[in-house]
mmCIF file of the protein (N, C-alpha, C, O) and its ligand, coordinates in Angstrom:
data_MODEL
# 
_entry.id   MODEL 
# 
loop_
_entity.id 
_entity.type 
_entity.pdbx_number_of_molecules 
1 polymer     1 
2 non-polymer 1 
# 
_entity_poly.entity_id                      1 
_entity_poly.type                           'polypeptide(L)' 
_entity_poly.nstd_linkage                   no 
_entity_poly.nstd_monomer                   no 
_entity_poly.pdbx_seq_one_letter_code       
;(UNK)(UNK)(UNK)(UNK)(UNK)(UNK)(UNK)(UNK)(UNK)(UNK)(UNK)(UNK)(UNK)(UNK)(UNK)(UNK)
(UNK)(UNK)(UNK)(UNK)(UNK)(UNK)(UNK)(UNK)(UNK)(UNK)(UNK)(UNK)(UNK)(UNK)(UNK)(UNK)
(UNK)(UNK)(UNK)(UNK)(UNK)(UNK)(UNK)(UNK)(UNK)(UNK)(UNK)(UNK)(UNK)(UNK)(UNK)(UNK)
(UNK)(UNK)(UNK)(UNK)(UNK)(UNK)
;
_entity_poly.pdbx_seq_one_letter_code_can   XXXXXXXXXXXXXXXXXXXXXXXXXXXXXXXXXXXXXXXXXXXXXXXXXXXXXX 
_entity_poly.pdbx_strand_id                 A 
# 
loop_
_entity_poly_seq.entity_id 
_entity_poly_seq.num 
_entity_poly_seq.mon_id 
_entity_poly_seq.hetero 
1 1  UNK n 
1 2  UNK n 
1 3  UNK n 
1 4  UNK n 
1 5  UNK n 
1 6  UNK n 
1 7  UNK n 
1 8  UNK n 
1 9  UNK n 
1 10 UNK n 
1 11 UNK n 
1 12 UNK n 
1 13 UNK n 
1 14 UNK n 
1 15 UNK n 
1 16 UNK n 
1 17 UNK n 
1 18 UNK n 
1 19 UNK n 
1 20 UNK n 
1 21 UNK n 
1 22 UNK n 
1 23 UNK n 
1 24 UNK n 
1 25 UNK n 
1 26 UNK n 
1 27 UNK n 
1 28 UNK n 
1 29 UNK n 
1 30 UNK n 
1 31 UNK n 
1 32 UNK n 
1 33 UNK n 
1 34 UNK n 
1 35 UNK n 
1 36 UNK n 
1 37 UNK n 
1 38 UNK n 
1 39 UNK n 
1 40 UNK n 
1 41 UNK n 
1 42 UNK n 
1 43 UNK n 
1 44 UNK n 
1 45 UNK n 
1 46 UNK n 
1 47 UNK n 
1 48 UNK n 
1 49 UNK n 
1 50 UNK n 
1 51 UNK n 
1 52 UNK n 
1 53 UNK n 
1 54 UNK n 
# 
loop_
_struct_asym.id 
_struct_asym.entity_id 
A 1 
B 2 
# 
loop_
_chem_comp.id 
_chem_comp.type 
_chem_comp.mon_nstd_flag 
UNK 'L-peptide linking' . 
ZN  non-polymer         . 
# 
_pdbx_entity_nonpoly.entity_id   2 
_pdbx_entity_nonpoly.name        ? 
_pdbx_entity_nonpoly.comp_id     ZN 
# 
_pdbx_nonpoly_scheme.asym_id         B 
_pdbx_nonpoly_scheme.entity_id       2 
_pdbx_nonpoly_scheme.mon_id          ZN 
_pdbx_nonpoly_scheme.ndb_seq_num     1 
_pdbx_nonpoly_scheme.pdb_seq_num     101 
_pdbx_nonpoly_scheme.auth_seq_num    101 
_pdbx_nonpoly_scheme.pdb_mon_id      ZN 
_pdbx_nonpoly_scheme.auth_mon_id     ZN 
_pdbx_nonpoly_scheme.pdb_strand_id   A 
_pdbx_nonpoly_scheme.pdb_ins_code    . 
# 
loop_
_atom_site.group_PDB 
_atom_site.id 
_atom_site.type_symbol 
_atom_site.label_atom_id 
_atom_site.label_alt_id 
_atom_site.label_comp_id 
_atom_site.label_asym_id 
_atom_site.label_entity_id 
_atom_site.label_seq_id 
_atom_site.pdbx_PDB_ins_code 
_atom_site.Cartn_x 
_atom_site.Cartn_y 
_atom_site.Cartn_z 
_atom_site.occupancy 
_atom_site.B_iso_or_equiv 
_atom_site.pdbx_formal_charge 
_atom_site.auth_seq_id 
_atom_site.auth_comp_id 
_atom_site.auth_asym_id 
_atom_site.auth_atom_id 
_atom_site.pdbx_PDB_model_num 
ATOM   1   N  N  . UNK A 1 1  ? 0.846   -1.178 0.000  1.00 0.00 ? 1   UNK A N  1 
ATOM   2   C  CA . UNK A 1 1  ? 0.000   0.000  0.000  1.00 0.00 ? 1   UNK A CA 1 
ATOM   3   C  C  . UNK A 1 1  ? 0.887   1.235  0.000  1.00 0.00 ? 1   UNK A C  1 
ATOM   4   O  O  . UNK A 1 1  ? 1.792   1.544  0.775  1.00 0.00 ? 1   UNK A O  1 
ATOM   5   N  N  . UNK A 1 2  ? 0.452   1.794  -0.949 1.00 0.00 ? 2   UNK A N  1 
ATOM   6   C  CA . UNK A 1 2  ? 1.377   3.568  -0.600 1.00 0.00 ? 2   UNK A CA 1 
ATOM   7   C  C  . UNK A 1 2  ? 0.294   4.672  -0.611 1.00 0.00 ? 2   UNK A C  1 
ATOM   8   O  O  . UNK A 1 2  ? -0.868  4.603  -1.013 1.00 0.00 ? 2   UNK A O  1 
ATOM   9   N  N  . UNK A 1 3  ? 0.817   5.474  -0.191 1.00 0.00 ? 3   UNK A N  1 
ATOM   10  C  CA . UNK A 1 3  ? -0.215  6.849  0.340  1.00 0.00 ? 3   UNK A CA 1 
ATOM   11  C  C  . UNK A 1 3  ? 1.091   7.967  0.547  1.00 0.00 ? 3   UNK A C  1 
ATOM   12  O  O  . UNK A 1 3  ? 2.120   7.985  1.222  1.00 0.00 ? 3   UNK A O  1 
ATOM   13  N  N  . UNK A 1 4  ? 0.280   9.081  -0.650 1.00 0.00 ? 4   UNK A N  1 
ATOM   14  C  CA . UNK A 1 4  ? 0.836   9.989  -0.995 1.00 0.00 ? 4   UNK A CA 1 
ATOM   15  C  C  . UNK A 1 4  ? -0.077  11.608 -0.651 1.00 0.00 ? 4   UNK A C  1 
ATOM   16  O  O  . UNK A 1 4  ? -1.152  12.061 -1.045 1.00 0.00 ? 4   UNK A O  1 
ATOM   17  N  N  . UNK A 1 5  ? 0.693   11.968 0.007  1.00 0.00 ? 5   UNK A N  1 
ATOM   18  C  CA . UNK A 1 5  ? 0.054   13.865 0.164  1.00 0.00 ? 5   UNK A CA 1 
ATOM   19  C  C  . UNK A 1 5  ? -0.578  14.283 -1.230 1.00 0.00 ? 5   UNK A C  1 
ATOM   20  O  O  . UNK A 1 5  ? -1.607  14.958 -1.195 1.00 0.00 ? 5   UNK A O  1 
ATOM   21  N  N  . UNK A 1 6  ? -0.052  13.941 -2.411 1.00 0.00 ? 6   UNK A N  1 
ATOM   22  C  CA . UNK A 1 6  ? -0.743  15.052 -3.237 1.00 0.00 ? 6   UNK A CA 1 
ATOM   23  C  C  . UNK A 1 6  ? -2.088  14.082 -3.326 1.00 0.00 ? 6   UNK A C  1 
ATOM   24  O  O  . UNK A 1 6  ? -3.017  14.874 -3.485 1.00 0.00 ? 6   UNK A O  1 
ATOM   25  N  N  . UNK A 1 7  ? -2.509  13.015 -3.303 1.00 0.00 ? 7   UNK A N  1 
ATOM   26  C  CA . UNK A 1 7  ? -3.432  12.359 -3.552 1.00 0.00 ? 7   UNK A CA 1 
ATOM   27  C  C  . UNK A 1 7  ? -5.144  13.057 -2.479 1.00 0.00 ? 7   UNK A C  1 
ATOM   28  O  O  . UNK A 1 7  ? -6.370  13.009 -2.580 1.00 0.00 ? 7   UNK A O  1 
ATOM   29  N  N  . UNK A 1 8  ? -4.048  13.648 -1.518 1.00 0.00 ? 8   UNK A N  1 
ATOM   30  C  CA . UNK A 1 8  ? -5.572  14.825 -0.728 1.00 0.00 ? 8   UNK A CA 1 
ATOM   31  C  C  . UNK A 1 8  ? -5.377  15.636 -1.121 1.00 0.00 ? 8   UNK A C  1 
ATOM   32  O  O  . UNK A 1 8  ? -5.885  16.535 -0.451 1.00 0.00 ? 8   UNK A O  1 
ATOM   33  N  N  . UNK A 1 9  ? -4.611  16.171 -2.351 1.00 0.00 ? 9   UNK A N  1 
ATOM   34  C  CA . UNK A 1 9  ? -4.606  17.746 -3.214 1.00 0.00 ? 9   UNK A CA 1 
ATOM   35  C  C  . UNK A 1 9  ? -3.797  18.424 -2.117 1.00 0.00 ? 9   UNK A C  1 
ATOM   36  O  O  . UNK A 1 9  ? -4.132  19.572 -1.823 1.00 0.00 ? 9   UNK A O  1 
ATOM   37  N  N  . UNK A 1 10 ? -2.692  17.818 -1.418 1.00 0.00 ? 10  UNK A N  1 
ATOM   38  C  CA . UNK A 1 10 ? -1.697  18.569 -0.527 1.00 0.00 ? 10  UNK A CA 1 
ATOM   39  C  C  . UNK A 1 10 ? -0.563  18.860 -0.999 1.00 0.00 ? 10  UNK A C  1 
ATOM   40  O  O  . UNK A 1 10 ? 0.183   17.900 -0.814 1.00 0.00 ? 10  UNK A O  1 
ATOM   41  N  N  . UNK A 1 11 ? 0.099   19.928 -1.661 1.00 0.00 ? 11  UNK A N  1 
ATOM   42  C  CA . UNK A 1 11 ? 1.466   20.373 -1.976 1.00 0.00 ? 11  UNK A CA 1 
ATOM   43  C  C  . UNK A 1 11 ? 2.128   20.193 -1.394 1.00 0.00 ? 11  UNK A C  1 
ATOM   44  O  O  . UNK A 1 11 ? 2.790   21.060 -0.823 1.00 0.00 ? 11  UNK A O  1 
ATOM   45  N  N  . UNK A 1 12 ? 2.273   18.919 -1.253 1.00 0.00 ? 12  UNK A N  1 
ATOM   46  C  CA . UNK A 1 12 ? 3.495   18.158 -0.079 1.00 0.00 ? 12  UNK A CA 1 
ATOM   47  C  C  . UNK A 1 12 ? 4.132   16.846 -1.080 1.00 0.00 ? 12  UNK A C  1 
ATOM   48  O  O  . UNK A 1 12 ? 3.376   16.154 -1.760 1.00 0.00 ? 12  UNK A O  1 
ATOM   49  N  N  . UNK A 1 13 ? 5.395   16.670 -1.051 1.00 0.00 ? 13  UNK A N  1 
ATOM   50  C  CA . UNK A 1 13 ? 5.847   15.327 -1.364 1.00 0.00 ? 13  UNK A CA 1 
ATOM   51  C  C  . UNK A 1 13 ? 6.095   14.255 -0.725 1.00 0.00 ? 13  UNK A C  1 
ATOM   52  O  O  . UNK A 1 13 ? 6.391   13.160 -1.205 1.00 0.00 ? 13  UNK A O  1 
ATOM   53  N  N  . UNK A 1 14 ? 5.974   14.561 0.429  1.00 0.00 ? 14  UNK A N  1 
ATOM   54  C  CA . UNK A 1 14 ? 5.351   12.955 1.337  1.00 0.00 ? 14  UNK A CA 1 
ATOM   55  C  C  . UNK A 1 14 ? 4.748   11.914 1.126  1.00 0.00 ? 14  UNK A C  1 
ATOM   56  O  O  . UNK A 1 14 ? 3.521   11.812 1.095  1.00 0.00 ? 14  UNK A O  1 
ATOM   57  N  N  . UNK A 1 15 ? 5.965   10.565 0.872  1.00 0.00 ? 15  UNK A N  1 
ATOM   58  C  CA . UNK A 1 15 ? 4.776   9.600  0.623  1.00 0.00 ? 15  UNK A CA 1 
ATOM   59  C  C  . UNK A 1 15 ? 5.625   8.233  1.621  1.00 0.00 ? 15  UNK A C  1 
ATOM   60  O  O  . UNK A 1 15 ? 6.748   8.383  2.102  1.00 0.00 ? 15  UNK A O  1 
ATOM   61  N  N  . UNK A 1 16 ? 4.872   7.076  1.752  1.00 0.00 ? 16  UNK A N  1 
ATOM   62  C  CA . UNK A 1 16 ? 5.039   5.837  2.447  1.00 0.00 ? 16  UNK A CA 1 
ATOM   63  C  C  . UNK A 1 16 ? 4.613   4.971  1.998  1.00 0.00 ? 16  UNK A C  1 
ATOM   64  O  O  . UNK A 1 16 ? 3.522   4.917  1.431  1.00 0.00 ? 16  UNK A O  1 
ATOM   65  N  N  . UNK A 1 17 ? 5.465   4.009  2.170  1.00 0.00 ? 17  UNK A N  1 
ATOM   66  C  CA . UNK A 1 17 ? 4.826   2.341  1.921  1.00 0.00 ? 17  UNK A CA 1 
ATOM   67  C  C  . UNK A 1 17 ? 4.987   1.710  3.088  1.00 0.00 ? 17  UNK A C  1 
ATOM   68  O  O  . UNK A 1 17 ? 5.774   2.014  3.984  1.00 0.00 ? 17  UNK A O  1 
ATOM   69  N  N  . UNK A 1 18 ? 3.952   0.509  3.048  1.00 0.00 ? 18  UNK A N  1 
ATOM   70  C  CA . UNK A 1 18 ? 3.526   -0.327 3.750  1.00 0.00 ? 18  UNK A CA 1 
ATOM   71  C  C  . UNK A 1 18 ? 3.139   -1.176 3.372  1.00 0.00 ? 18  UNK A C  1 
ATOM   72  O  O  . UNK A 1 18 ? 2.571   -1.297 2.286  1.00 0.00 ? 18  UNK A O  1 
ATOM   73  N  N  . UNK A 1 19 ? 3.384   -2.154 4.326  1.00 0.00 ? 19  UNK A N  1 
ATOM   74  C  CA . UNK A 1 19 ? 2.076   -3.734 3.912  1.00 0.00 ? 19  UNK A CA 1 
ATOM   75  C  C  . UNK A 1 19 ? 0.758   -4.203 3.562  1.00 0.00 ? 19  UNK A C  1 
ATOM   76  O  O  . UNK A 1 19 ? 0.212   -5.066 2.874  1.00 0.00 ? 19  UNK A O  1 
ATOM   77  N  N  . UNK A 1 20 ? 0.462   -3.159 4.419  1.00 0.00 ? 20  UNK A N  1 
ATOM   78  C  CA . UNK A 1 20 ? -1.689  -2.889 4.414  1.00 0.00 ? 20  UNK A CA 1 
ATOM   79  C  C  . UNK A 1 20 ? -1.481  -1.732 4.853  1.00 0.00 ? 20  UNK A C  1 
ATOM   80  O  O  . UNK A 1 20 ? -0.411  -1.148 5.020  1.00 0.00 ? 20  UNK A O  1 
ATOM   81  N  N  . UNK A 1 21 ? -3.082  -1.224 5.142  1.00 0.00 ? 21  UNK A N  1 
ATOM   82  C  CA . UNK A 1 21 ? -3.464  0.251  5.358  1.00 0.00 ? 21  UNK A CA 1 
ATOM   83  C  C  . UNK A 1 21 ? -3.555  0.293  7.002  1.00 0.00 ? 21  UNK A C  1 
ATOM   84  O  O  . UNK A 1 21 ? -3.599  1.441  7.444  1.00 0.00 ? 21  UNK A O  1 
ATOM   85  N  N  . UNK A 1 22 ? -3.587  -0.695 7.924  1.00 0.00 ? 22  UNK A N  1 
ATOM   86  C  CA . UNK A 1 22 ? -3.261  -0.313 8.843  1.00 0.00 ? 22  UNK A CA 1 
ATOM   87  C  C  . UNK A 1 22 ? -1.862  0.328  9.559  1.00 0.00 ? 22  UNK A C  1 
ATOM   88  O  O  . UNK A 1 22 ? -1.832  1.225  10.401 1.00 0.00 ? 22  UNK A O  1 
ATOM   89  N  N  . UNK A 1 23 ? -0.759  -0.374 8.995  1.00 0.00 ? 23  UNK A N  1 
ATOM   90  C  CA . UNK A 1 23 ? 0.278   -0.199 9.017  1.00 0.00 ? 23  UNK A CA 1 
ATOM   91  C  C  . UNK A 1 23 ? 0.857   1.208  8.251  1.00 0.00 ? 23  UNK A C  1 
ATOM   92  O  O  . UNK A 1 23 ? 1.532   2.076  8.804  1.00 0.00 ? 23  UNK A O  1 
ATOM   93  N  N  . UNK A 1 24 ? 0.521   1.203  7.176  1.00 0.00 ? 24  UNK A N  1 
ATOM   94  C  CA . UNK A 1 24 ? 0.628   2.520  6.803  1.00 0.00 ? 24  UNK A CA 1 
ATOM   95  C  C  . UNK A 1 24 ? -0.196  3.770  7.050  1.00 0.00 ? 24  UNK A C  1 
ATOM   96  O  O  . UNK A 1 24 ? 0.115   4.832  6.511  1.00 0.00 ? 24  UNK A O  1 
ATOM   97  N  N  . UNK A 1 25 ? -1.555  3.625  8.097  1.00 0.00 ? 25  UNK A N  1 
ATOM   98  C  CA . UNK A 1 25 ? -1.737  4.673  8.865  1.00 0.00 ? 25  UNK A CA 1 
ATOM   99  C  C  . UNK A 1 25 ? -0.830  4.829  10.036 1.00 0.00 ? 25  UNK A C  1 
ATOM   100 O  O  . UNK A 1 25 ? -0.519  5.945  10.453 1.00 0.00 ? 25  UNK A O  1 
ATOM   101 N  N  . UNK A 1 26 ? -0.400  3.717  10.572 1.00 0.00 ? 26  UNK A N  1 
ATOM   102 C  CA . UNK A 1 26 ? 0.728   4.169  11.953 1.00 0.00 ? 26  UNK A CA 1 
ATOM   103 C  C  . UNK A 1 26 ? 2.010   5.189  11.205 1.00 0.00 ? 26  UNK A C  1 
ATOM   104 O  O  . UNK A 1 26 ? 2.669   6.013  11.840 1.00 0.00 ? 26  UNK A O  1 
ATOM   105 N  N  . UNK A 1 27 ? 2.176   4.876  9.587  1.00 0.00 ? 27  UNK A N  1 
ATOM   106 C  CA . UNK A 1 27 ? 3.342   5.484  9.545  1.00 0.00 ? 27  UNK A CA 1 
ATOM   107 C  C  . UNK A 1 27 ? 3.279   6.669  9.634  1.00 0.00 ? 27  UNK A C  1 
ATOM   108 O  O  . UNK A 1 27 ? 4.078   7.375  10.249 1.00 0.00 ? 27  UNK A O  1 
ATOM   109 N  N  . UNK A 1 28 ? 1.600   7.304  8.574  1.00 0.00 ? 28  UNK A N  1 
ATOM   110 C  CA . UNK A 1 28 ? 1.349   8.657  8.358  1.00 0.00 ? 28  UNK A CA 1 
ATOM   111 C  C  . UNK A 1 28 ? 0.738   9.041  9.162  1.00 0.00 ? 28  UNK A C  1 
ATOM   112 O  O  . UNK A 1 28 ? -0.018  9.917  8.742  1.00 0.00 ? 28  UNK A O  1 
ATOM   113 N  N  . UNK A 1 29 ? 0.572   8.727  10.852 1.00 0.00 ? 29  UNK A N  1 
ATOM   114 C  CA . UNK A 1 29 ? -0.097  9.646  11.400 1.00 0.00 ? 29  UNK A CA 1 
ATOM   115 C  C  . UNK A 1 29 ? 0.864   11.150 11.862 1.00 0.00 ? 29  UNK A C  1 
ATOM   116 O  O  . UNK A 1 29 ? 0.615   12.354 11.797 1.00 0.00 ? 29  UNK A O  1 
ATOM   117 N  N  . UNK A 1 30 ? 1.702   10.576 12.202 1.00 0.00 ? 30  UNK A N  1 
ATOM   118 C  CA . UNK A 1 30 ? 2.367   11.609 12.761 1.00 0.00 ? 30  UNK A CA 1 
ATOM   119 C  C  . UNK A 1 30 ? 2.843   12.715 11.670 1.00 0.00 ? 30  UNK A C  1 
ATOM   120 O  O  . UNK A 1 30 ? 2.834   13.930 11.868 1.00 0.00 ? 30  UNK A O  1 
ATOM   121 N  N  . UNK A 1 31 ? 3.211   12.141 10.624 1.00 0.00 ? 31  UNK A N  1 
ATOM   122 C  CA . UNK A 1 31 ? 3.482   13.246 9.302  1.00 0.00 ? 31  UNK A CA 1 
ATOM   123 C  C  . UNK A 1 31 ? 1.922   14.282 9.150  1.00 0.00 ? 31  UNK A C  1 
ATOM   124 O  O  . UNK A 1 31 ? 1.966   15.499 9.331  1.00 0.00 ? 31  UNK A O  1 
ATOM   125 N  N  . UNK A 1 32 ? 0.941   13.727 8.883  1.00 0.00 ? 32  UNK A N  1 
ATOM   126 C  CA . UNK A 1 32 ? -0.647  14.093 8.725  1.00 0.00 ? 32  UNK A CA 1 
ATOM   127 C  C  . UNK A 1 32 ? -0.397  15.424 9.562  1.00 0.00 ? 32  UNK A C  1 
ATOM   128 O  O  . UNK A 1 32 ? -0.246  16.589 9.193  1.00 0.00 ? 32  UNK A O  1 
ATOM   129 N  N  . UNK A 1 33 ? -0.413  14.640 11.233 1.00 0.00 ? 33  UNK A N  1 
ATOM   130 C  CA . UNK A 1 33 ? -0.626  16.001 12.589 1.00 0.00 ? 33  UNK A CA 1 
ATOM   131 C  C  . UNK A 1 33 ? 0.315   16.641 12.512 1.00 0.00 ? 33  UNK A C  1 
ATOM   132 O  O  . UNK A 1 33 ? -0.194  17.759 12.580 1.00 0.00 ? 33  UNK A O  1 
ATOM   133 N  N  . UNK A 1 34 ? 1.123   16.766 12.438 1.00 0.00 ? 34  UNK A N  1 
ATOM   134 C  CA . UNK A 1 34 ? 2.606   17.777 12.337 1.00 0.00 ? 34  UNK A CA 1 
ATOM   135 C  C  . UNK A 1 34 ? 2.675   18.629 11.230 1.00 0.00 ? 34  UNK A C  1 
ATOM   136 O  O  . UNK A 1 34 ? 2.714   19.858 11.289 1.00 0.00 ? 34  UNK A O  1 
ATOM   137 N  N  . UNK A 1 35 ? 2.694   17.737 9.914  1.00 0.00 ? 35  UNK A N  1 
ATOM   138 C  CA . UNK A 1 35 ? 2.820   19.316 9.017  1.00 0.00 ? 35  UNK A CA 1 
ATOM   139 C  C  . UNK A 1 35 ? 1.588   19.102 8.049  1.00 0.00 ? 35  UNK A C  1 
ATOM   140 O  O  . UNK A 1 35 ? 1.815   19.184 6.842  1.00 0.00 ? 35  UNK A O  1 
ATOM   141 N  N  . UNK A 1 36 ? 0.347   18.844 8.466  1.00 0.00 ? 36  UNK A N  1 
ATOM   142 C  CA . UNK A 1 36 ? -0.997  19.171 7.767  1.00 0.00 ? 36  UNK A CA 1 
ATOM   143 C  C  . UNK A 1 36 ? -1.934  19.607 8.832  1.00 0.00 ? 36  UNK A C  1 
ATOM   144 O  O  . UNK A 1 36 ? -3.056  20.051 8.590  1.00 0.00 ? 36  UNK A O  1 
ATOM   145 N  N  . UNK A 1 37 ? -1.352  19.439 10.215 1.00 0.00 ? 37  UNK A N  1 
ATOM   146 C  CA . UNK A 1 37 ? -2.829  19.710 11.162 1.00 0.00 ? 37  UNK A CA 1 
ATOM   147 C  C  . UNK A 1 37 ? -3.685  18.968 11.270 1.00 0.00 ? 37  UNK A C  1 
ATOM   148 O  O  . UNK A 1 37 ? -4.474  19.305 12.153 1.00 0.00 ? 37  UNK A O  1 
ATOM   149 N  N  . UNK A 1 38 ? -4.032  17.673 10.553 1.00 0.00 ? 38  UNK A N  1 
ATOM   150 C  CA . UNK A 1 38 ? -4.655  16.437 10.901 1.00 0.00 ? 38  UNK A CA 1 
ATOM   151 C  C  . UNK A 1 38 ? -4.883  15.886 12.135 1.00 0.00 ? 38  UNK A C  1 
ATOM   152 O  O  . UNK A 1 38 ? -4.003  15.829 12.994 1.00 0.00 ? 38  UNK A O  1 
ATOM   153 N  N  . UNK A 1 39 ? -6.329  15.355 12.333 1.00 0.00 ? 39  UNK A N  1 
ATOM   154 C  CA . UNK A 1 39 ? -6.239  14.369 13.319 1.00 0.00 ? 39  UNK A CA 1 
ATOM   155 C  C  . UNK A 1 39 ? -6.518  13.389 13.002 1.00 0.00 ? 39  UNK A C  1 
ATOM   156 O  O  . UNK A 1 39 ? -7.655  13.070 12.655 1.00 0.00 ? 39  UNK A O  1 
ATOM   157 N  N  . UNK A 1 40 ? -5.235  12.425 13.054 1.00 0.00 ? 40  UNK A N  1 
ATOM   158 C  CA . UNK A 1 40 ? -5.993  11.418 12.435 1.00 0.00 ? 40  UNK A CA 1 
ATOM   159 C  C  . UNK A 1 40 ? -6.641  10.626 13.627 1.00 0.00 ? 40  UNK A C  1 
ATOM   160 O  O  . UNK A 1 40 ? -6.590  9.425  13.363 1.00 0.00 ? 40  UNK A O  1 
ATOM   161 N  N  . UNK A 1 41 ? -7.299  10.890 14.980 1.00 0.00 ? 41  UNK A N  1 
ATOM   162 C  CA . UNK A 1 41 ? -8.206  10.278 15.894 1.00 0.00 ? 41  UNK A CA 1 
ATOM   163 C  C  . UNK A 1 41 ? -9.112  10.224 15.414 1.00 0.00 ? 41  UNK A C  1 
ATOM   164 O  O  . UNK A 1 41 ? -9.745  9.178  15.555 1.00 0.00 ? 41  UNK A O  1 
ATOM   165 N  N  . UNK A 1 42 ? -9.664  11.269 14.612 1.00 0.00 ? 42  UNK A N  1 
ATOM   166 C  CA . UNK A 1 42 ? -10.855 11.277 14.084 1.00 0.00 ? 42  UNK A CA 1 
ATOM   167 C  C  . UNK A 1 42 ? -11.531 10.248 13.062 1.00 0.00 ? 42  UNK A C  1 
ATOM   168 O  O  . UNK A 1 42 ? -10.845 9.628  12.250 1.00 0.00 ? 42  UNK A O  1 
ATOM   169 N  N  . UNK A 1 43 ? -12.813 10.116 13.146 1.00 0.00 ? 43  UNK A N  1 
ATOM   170 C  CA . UNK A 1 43 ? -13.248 8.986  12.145 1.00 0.00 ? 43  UNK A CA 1 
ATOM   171 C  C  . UNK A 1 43 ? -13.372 9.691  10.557 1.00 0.00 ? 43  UNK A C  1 
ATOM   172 O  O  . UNK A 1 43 ? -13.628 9.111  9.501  1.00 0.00 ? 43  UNK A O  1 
ATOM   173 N  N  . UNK A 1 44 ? -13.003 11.641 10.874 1.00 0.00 ? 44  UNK A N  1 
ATOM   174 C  CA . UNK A 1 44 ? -13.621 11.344 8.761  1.00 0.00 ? 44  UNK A CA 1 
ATOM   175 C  C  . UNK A 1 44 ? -12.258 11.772 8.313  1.00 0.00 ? 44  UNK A C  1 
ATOM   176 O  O  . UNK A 1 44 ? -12.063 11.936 7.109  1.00 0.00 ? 44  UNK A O  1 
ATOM   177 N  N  . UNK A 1 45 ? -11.153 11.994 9.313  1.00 0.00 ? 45  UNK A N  1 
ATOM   178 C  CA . UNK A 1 45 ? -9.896  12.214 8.984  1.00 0.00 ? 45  UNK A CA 1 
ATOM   179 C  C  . UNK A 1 45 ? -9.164  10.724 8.813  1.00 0.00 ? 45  UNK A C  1 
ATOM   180 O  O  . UNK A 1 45 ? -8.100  10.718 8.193  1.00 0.00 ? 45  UNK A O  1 
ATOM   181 N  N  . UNK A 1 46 ? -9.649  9.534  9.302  1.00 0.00 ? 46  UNK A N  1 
ATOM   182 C  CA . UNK A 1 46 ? -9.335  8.416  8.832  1.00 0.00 ? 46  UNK A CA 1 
ATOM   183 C  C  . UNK A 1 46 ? -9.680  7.982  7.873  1.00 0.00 ? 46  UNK A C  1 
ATOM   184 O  O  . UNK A 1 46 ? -8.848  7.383  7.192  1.00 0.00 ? 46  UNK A O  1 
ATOM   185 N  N  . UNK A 1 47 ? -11.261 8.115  7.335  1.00 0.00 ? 47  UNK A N  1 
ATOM   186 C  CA . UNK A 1 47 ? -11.477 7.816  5.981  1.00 0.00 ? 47  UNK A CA 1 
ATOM   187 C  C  . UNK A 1 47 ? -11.139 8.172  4.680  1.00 0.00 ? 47  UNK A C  1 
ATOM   188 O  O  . UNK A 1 47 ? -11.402 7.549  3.651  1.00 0.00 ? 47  UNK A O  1 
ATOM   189 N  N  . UNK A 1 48 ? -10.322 9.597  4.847  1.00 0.00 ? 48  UNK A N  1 
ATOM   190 C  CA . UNK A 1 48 ? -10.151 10.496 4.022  1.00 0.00 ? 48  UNK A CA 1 
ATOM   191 C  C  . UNK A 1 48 ? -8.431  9.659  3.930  1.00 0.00 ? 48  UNK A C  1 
ATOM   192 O  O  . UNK A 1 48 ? -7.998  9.428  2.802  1.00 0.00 ? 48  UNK A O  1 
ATOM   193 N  N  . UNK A 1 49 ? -7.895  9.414  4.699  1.00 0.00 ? 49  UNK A N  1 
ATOM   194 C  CA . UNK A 1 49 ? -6.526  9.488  4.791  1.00 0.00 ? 49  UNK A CA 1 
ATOM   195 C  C  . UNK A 1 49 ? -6.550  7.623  3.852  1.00 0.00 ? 49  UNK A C  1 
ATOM   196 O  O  . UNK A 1 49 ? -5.681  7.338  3.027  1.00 0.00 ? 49  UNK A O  1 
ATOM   197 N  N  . UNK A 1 50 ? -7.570  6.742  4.195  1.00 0.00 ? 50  UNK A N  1 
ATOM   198 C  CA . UNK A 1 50 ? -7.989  5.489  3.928  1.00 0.00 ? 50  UNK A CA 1 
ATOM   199 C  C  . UNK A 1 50 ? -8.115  5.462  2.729  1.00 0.00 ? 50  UNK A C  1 
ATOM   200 O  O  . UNK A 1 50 ? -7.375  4.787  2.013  1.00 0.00 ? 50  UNK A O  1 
ATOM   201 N  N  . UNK A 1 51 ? -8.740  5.935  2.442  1.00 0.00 ? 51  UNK A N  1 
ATOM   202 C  CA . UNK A 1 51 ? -9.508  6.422  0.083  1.00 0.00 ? 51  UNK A CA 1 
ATOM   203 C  C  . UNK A 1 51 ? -8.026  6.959  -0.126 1.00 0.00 ? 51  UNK A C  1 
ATOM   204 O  O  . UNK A 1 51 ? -7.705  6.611  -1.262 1.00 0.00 ? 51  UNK A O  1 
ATOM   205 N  N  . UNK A 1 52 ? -7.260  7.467  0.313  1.00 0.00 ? 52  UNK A N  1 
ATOM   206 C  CA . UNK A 1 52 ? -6.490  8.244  -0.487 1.00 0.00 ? 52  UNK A CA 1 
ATOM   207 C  C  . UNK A 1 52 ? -5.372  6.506  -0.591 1.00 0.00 ? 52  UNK A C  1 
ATOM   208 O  O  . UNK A 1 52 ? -4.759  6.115  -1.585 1.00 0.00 ? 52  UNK A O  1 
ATOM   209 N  N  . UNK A 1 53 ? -5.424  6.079  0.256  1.00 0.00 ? 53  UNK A N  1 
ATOM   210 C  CA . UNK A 1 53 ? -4.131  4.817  -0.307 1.00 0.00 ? 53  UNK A CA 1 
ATOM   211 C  C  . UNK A 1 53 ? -4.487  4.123  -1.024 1.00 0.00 ? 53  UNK A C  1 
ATOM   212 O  O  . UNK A 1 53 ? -5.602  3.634  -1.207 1.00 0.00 ? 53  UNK A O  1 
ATOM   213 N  N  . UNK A 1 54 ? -3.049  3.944  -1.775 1.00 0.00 ? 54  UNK A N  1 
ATOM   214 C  CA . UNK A 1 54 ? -3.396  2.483  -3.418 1.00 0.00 ? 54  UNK A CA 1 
ATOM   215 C  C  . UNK A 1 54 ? -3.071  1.162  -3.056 1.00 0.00 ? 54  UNK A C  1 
ATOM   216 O  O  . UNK A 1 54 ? -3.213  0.247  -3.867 1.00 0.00 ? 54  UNK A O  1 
HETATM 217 ZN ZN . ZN  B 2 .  ? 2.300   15.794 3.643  1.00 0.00 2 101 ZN  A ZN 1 
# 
C-alpha cells in the first residue's frame, strides 16, 4: 500500500509504503498532525486518509 500527500490535493511530497493500510496509517499519522494539522483520531480524517491509499 502507498499513500501519498498530493493524492488529498496537498502540496506536499510525502509519501510511504507499507504492507496494508493499517500499518501505513501508523506510519502517516504523525506526518498528517505535524505538518498538515490532521487528526488522524478522528473517524472522517481516517477515511479520508484510507480512500487516499493504493
Ligand atoms: Zn504531507
Amino acid at each position: 500500500m502507498t499513500f501519498r500527500c498530493k493524492d488529498l490535493g496537498l502540496a506536499c511530497e510525502f509519501e510511504e509504503k507499507a504492507v496494508d493500510k493499517d500499518e501505513l496509517m501508523k506510519r502517516i499519522e504523525g506526518h498528517v498532525q505535524t505538518a498538515h494539522q490532521m487528526d488522524p483520531g478522528l473517524p472522517e480524517v481516517q477515511e479520508r486518509l484510507r480512500k487516499a491509499m493504493r
